[in-house]
Biopython code that builds the backbone (N, CA, C, O; Angstrom):
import numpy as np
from Bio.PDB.StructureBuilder import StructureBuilder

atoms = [
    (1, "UNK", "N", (60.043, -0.774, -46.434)),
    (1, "UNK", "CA", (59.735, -2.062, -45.862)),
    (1, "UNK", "C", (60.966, -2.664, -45.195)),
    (1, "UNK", "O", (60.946, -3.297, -44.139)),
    (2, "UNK", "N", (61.791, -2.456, -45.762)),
    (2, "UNK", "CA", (63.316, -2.913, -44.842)),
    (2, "UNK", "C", (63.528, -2.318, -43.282)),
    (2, "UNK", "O", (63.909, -2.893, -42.262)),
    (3, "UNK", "N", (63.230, -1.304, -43.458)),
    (3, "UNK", "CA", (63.397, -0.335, -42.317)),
    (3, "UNK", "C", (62.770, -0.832, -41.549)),
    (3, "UNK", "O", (63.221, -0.847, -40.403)),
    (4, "UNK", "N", (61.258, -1.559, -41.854)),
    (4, "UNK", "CA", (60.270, -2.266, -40.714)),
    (4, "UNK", "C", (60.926, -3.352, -40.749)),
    (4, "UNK", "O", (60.128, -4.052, -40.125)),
    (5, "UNK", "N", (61.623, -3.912, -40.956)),
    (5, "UNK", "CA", (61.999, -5.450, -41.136)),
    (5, "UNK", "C", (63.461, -5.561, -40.425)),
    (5, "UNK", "O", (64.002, -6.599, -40.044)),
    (6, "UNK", "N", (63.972, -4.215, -40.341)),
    (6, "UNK", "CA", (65.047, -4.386, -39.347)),
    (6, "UNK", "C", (65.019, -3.892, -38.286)),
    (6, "UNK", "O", (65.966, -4.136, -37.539)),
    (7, "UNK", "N", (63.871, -2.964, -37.785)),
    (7, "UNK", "CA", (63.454, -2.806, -36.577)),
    (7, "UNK", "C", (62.679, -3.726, -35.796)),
    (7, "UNK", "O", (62.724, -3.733, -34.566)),
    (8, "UNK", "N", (61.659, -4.842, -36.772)),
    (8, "UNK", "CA", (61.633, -6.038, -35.628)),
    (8, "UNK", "C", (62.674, -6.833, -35.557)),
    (8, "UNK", "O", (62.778, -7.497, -34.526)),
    (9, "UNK", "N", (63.544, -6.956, -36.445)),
    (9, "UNK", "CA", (64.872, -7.985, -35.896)),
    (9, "UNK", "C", (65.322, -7.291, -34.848)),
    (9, "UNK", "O", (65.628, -7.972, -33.870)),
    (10, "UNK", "N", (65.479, -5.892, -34.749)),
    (10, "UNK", "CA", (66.358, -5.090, -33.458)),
    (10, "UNK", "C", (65.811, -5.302, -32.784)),
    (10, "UNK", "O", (66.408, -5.766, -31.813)),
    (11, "UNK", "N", (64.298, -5.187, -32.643)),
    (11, "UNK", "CA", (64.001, -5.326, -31.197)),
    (11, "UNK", "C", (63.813, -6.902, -30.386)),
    (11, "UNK", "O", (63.540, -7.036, -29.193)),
    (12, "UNK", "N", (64.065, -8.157, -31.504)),
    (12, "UNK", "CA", (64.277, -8.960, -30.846)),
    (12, "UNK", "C", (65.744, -9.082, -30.868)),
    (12, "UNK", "O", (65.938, -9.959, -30.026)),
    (13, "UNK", "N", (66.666, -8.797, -31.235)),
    (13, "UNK", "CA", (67.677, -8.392, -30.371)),
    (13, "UNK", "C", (67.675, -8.013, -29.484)),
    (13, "UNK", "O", (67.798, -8.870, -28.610)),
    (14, "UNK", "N", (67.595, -7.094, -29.165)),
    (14, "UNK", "CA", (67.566, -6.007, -28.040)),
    (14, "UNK", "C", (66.790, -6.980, -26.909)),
    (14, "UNK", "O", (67.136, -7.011, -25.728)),
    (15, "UNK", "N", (65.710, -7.750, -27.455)),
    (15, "UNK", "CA", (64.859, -8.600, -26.140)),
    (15, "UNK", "C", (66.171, -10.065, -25.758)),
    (15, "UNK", "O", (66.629, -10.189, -24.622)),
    (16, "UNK", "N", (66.458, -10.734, -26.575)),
    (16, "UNK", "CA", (67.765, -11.218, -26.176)),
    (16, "UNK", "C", (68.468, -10.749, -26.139)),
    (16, "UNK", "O", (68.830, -10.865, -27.309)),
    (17, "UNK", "N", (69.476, -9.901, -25.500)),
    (17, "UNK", "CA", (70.040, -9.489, -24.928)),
    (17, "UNK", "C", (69.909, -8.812, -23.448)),
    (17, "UNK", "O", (70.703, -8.777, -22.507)),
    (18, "UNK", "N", (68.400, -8.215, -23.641)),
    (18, "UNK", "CA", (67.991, -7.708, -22.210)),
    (18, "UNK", "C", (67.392, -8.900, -21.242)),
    (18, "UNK", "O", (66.937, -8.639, -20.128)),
    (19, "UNK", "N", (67.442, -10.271, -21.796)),
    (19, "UNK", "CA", (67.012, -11.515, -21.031)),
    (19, "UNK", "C", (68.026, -12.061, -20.524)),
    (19, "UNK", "O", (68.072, -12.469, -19.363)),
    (20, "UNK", "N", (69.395, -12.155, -21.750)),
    (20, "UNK", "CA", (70.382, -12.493, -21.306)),
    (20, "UNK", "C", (71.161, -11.486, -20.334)),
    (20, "UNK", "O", (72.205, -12.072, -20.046)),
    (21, "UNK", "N", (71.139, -10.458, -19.806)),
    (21, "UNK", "CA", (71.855, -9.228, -19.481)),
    (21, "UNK", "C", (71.098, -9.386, -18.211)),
    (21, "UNK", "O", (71.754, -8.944, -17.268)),
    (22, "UNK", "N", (70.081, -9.808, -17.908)),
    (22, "UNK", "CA", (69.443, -9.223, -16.827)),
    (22, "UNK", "C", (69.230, -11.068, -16.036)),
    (22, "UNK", "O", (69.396, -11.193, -14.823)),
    (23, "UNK", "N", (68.954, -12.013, -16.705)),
    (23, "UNK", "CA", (69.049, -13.448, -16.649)),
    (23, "UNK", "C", (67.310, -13.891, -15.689)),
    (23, "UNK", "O", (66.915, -14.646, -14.800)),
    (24, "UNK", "N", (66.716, -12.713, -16.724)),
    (24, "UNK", "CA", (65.138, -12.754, -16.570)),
    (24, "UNK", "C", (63.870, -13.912, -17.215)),
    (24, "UNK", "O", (63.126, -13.878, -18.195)),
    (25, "UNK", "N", (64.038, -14.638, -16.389)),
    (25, "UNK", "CA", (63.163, -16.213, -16.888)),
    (25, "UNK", "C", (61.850, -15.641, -17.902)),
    (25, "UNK", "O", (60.647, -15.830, -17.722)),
    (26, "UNK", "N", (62.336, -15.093, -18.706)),
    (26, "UNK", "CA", (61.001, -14.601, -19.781)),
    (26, "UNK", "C", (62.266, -14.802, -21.238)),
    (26, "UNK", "O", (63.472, -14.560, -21.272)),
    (27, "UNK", "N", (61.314, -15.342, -22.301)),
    (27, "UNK", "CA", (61.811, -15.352, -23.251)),
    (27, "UNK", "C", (62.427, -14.086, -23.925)),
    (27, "UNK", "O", (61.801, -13.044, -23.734)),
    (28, "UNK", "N", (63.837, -14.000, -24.873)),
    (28, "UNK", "CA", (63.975, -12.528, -25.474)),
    (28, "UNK", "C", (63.165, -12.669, -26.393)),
    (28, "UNK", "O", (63.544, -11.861, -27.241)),
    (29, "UNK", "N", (62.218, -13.222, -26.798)),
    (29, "UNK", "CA", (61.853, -12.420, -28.258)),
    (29, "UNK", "C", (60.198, -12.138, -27.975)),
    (29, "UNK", "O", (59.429, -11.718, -28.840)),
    (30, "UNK", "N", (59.816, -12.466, -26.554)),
    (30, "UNK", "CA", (58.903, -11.783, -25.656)),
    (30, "UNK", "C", (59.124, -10.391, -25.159)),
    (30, "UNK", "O", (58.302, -9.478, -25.081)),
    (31, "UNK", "N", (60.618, -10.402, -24.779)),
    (31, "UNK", "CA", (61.009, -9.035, -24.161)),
    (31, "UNK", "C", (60.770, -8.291, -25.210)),
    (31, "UNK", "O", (59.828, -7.512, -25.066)),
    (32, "UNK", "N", (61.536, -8.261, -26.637)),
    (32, "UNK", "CA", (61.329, -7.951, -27.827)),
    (32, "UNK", "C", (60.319, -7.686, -28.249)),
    (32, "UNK", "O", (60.215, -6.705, -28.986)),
    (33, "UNK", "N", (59.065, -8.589, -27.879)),
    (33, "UNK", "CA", (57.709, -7.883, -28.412)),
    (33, "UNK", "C", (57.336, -6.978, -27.539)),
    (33, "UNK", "O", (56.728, -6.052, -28.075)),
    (34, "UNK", "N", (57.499, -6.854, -26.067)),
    (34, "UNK", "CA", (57.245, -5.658, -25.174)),
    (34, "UNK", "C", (58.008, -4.289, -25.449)),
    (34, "UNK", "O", (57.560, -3.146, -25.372)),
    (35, "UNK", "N", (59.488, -4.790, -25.846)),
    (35, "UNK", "CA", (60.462, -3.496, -26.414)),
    (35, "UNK", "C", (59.331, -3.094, -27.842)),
    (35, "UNK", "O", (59.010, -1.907, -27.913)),
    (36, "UNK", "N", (58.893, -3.824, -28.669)),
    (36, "UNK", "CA", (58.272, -3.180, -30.129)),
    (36, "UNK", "C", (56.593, -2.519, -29.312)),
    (36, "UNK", "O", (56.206, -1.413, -29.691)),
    (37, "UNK", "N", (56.016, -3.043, -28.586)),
    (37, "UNK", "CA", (55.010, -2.720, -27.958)),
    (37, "UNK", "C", (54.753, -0.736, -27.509)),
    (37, "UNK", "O", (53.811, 0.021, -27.747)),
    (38, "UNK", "N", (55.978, -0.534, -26.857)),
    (38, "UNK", "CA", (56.465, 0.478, -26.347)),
    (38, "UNK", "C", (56.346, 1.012, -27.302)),
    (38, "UNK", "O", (55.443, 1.832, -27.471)),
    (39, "UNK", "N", (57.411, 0.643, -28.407)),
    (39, "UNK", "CA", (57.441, 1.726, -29.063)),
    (39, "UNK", "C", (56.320, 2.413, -30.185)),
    (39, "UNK", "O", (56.279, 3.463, -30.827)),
    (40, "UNK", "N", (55.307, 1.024, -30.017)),
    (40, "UNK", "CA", (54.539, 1.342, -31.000)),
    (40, "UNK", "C", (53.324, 2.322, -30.008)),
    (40, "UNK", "O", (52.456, 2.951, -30.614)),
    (41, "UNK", "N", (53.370, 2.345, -28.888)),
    (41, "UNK", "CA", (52.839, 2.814, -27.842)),
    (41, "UNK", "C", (52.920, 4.546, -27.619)),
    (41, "UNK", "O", (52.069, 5.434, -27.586)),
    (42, "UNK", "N", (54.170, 4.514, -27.508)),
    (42, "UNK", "CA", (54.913, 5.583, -27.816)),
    (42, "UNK", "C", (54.741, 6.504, -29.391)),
    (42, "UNK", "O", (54.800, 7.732, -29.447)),
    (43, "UNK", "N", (54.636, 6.068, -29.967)),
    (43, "UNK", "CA", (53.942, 5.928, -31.586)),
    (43, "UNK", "C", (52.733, 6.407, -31.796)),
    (43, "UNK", "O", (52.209, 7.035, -32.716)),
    (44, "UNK", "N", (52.337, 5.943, -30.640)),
    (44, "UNK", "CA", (50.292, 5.886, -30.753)),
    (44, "UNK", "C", (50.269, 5.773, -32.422)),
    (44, "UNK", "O", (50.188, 6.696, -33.232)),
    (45, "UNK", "N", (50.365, 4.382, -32.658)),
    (45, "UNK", "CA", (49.854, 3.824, -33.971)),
    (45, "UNK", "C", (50.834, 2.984, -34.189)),
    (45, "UNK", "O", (51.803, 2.711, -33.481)),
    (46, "UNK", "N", (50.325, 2.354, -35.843)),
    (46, "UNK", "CA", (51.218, 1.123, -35.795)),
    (46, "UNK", "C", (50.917, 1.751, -37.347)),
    (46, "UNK", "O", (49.860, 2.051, -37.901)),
    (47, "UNK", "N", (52.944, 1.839, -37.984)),
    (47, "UNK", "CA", (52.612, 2.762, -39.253)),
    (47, "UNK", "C", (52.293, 1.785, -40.296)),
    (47, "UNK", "O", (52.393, 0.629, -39.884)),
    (48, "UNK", "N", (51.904, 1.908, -41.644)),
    (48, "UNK", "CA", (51.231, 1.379, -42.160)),
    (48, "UNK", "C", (52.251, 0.282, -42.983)),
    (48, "UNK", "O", (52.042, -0.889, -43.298)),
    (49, "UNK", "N", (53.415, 1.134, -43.193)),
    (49, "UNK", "CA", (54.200, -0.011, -44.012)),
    (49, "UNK", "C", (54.584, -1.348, -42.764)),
    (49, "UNK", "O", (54.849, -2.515, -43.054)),
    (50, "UNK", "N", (54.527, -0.859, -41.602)),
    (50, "UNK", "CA", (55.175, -2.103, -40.725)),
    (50, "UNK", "C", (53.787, -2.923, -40.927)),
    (50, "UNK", "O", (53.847, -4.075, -41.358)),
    (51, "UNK", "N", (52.562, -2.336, -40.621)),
    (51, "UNK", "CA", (51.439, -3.202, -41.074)),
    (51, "UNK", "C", (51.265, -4.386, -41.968)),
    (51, "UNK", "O", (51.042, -5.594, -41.892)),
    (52, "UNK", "N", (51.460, -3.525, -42.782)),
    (52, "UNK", "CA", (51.572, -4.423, -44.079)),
    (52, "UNK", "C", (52.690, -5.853, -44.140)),
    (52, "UNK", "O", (52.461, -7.030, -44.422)),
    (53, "UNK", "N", (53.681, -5.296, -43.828)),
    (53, "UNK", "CA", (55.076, -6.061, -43.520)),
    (53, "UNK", "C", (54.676, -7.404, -42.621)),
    (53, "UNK", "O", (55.011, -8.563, -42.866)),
    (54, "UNK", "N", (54.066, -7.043, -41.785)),
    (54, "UNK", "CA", (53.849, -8.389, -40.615)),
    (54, "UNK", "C", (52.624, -8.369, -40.896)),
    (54, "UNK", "O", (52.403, -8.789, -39.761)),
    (55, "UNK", "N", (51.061, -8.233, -41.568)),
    (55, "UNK", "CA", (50.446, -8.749, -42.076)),
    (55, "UNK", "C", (50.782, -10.101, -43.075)),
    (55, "UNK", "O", (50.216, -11.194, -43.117)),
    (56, "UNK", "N", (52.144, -9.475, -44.000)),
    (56, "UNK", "CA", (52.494, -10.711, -45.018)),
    (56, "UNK", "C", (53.561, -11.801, -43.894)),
    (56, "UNK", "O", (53.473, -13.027, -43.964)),
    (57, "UNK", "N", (54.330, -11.239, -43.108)),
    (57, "UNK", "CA", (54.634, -12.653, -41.805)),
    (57, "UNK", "C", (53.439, -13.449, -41.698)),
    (57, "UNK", "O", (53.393, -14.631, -42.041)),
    (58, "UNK", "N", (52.466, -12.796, -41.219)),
    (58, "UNK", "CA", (51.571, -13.561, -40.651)),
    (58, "UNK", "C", (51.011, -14.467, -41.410)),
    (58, "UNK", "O", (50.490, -15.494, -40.976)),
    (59, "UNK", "N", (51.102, -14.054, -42.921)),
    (59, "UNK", "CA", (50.256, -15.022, -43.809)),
    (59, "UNK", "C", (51.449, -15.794, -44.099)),
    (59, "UNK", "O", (50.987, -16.558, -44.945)),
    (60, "UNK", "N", (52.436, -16.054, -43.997)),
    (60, "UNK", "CA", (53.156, -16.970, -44.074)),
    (60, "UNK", "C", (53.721, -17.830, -42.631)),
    (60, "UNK", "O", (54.733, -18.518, -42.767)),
    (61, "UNK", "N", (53.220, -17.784, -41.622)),
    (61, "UNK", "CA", (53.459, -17.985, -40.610)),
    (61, "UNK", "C", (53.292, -19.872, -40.375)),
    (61, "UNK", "O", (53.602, -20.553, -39.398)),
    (62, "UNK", "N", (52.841, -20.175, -41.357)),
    (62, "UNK", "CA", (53.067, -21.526, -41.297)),
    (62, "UNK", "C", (54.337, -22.324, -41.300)),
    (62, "UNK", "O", (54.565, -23.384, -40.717)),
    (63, "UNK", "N", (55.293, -21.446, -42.243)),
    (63, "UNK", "CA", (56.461, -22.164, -42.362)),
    (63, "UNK", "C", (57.477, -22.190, -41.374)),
    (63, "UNK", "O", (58.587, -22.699, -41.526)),
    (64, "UNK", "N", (57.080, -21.651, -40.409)),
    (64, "UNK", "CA", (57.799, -21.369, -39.344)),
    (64, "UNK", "C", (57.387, -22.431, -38.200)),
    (64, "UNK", "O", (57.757, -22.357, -37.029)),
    (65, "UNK", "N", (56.468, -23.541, -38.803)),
    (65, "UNK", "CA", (56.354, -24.489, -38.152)),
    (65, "UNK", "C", (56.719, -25.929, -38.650)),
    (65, "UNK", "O", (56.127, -26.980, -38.403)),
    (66, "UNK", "N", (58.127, -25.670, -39.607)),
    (66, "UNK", "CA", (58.195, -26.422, -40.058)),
    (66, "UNK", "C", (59.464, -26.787, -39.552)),
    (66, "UNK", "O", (59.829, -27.952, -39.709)),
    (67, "UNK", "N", (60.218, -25.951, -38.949)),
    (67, "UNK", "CA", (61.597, -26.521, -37.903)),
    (67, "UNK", "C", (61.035, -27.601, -36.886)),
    (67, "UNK", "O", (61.446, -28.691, -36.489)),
    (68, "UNK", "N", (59.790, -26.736, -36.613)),
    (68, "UNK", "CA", (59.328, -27.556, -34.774)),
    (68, "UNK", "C", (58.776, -29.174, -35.460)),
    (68, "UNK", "O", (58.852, -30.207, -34.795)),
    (69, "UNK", "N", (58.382, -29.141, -36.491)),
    (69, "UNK", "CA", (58.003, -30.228, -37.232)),
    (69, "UNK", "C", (59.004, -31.418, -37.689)),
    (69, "UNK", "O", (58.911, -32.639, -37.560)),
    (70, "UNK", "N", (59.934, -30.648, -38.234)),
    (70, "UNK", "CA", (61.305, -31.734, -37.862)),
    (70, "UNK", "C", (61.802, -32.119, -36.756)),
    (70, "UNK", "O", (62.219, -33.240, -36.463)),
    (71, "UNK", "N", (61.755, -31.116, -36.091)),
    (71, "UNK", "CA", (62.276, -32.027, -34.362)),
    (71, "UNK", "C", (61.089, -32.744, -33.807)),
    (71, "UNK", "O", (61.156, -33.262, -32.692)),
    (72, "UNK", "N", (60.478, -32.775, -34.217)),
    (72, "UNK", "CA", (59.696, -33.552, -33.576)),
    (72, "UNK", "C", (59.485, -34.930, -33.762)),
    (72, "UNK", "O", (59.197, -35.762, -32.902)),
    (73, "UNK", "N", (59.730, -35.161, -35.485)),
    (73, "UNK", "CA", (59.977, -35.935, -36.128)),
    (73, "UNK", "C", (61.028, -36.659, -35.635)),
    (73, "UNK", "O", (60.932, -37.815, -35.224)),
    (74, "UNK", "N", (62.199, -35.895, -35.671)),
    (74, "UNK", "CA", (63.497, -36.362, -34.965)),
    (74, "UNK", "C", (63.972, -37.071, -33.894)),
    (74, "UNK", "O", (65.039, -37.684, -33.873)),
    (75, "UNK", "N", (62.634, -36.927, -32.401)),
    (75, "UNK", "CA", (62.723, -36.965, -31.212)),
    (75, "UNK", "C", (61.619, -37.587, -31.000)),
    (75, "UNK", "O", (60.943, -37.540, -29.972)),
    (76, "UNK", "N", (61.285, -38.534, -32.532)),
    (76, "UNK", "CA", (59.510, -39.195, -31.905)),
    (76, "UNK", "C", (59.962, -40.203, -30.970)),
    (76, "UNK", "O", (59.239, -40.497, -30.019)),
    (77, "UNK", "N", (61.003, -40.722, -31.128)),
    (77, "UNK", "CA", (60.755, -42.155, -30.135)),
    (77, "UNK", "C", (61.439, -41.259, -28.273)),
    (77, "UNK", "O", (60.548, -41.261, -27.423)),
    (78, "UNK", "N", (61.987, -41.004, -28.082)),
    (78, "UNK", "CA", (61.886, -39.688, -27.148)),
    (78, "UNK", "C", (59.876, -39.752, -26.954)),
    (78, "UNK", "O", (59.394, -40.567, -26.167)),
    (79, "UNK", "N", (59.195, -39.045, -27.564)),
    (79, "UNK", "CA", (58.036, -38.521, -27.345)),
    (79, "UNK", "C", (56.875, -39.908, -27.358)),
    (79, "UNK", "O", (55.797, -39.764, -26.781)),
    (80, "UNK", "N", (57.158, -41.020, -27.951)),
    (80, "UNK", "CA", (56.840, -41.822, -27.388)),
    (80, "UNK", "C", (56.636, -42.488, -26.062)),
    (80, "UNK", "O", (55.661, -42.981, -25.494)),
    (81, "UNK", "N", (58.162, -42.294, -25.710)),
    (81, "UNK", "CA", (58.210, -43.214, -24.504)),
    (81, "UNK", "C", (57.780, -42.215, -23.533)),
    (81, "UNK", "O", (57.515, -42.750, -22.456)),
    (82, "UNK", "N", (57.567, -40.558, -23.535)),
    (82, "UNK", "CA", (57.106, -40.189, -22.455)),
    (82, "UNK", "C", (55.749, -39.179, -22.882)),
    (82, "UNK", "O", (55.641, -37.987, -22.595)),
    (83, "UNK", "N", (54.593, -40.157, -23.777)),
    (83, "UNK", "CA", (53.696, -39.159, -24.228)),
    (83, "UNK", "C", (52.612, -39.010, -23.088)),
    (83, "UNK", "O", (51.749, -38.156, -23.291)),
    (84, "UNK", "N", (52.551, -39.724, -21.934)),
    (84, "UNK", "CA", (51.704, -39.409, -21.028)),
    (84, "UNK", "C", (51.719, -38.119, -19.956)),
    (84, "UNK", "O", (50.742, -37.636, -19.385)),
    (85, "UNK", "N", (53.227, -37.675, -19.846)),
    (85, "UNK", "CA", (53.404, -36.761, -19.046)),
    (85, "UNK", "C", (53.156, -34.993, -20.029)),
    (85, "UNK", "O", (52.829, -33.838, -19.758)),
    (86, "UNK", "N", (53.659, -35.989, -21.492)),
    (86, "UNK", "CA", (53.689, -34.828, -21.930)),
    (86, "UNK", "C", (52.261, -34.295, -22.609)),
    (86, "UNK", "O", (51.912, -33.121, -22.724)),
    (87, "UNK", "N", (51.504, -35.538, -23.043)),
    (87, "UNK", "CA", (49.825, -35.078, -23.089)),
    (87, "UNK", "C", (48.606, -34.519, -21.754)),
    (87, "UNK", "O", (47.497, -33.988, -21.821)),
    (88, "UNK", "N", (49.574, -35.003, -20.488)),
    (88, "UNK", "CA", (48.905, -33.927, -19.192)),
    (88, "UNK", "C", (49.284, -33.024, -19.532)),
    (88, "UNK", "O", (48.362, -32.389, -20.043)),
    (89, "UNK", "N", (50.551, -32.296, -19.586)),
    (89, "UNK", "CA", (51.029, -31.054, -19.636)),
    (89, "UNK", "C", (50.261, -30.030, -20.385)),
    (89, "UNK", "O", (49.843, -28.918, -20.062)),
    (90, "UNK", "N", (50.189, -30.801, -21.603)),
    (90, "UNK", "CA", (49.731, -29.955, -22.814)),
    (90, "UNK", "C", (48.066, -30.293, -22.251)),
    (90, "UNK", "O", (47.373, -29.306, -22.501)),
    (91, "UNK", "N", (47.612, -30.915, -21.870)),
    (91, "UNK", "CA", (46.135, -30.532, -21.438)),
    (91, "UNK", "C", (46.105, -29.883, -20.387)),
    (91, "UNK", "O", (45.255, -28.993, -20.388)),
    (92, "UNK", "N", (46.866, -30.007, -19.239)),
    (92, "UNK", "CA", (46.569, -29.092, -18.377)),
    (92, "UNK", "C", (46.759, -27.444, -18.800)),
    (92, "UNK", "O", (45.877, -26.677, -18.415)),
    (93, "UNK", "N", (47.631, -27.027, -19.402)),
    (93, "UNK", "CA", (48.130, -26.090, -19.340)),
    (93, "UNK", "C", (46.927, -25.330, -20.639)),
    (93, "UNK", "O", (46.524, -24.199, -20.370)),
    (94, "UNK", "N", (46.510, -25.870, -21.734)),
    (94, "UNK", "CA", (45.604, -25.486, -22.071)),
    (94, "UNK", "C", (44.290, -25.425, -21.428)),
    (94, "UNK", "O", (43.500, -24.667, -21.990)),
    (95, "UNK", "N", (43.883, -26.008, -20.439)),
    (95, "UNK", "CA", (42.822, -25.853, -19.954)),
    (95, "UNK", "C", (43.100, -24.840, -19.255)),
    (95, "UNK", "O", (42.095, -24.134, -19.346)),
    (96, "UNK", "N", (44.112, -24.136, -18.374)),
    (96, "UNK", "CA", (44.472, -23.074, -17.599)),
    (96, "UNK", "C", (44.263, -22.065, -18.658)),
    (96, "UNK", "O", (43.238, -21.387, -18.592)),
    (97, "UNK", "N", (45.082, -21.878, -19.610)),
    (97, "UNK", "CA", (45.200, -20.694, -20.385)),
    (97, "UNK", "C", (43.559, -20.560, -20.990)),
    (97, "UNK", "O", (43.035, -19.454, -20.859)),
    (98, "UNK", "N", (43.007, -21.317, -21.439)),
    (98, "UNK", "CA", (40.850, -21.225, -21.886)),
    (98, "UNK", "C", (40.853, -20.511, -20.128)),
    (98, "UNK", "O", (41.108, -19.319, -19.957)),
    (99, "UNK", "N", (40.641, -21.138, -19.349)),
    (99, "UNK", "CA", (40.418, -20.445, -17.942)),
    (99, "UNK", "C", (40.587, -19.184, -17.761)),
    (99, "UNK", "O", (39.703, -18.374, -17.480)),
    (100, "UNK", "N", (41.724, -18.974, -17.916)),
    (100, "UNK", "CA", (42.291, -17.700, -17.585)),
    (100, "UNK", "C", (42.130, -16.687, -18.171)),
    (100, "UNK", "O", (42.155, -15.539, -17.726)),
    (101, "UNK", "N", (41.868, -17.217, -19.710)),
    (101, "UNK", "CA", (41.623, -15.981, -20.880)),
    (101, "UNK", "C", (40.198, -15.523, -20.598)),
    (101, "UNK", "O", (39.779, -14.372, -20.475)),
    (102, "UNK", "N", (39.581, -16.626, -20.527)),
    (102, "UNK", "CA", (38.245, -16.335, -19.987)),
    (102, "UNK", "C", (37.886, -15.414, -18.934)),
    (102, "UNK", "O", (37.039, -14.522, -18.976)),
    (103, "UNK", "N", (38.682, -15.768, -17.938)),
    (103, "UNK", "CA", (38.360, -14.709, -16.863)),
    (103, "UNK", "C", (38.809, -13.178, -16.982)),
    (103, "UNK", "O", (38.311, -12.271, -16.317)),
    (104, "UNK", "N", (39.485, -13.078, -17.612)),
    (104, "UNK", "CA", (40.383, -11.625, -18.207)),
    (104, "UNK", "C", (39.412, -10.968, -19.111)),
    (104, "UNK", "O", (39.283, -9.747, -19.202)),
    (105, "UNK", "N", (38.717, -11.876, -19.792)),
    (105, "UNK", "CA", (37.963, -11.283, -20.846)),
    (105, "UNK", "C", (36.456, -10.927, -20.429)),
    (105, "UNK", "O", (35.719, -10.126, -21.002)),
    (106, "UNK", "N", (36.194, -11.636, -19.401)),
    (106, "UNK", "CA", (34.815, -11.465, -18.584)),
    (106, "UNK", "C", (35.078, -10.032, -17.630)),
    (106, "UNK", "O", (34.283, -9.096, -17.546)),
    (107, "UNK", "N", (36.238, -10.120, -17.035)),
    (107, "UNK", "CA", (36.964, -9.199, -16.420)),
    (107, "UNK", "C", (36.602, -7.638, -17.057)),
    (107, "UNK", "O", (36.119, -6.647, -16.510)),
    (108, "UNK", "N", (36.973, -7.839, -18.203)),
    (108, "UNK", "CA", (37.529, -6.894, -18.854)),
    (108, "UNK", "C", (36.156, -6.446, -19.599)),
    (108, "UNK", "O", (35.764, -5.285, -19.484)),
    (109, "UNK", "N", (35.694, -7.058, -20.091)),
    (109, "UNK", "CA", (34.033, -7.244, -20.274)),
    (109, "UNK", "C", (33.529, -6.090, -19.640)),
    (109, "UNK", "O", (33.578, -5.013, -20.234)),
    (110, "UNK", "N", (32.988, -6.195, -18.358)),
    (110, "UNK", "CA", (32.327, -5.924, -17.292)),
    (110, "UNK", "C", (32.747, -4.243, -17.311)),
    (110, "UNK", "O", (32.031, -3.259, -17.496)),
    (111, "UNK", "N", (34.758, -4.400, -16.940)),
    (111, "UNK", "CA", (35.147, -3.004, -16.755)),
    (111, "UNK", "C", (34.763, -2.335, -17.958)),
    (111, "UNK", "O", (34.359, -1.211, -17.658)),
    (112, "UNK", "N", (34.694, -2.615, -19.669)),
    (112, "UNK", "CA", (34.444, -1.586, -20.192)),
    (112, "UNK", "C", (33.285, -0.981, -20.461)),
    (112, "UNK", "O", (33.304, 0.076, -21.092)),
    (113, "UNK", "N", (32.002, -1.580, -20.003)),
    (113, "UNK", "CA", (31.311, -1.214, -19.868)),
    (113, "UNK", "C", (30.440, -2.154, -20.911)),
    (113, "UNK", "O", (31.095, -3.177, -21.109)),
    (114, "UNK", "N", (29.195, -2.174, -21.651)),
    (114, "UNK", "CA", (28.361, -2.358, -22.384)),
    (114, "UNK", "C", (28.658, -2.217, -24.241)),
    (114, "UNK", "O", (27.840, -2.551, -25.098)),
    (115, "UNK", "N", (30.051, -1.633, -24.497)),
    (115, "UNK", "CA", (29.984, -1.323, -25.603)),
    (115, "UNK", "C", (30.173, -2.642, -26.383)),
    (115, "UNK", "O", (30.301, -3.696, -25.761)),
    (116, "UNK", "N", (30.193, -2.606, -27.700)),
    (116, "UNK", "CA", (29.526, -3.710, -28.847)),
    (116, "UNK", "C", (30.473, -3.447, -29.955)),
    (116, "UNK", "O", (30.655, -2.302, -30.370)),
    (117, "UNK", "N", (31.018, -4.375, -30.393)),
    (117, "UNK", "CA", (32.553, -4.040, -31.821)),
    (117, "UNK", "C", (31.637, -4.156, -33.007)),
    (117, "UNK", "O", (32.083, -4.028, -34.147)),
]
sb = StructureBuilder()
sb.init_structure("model")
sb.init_model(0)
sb.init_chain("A")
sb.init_seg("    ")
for serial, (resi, resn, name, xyz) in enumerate(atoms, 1):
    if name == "N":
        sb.init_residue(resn, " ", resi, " ")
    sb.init_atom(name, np.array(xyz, "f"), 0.0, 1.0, " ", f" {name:<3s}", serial, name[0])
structure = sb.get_structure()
């Protein structure tokens, strides 16, 4: 389990650094999930202990919203005085992403044909 646990830290390394190195307007720990993507690609499979490993991230994945929860806290009067620009934002941009997913998935729909999960 370590071994999985220090190969996703490497590869978000490796994604900051290849963001910073290259000064590519995409997040590193995006690049990082495309670097782990590959390799799990490359892999053809996803082995079972890393499974497991980021299955239990995931079930703890709440607490990782507990930094963004203090700053926010931190920066309410900040978010006060400009909650109108920042409640378009966050509506527009969710209404794009429902849009868009939608169309990808209708998209994608169509191309695979008729099959049923």
């Amino acid at each position: 389990m370590l071994l999985y646990l220090t190969i996703l830290l490497s590869c978000q390394l490796a994604g900051e650094l290849l963001a910073a190195a290259t000064g590519l307007p995409i997040p590193g720990p995006v690049c990082g999930m495309a670097l782990l993507f590959a390799g799990l690609a490359i892999n053809k499979g996803v082995p079972k202990d890393l499974g497991d490993l980021t299955d239990g991230l995931l079930t703890n994945l709440s607490l990782l919203f507990v930094p963004a929860g203090v700053g926010v806290m931190l920066h309410f009067q900040l978010l006060a005085t400009d909650w109108l620009p920042l409640s378009l934002a966050i509506l527009i941009s969710t209404s794009l992403t429902v849009v868009v997913t939608a169309g990808i998935m209708s998209y994608l729909g169509k191309a695979g044909g008729s099959q049923k999960l």
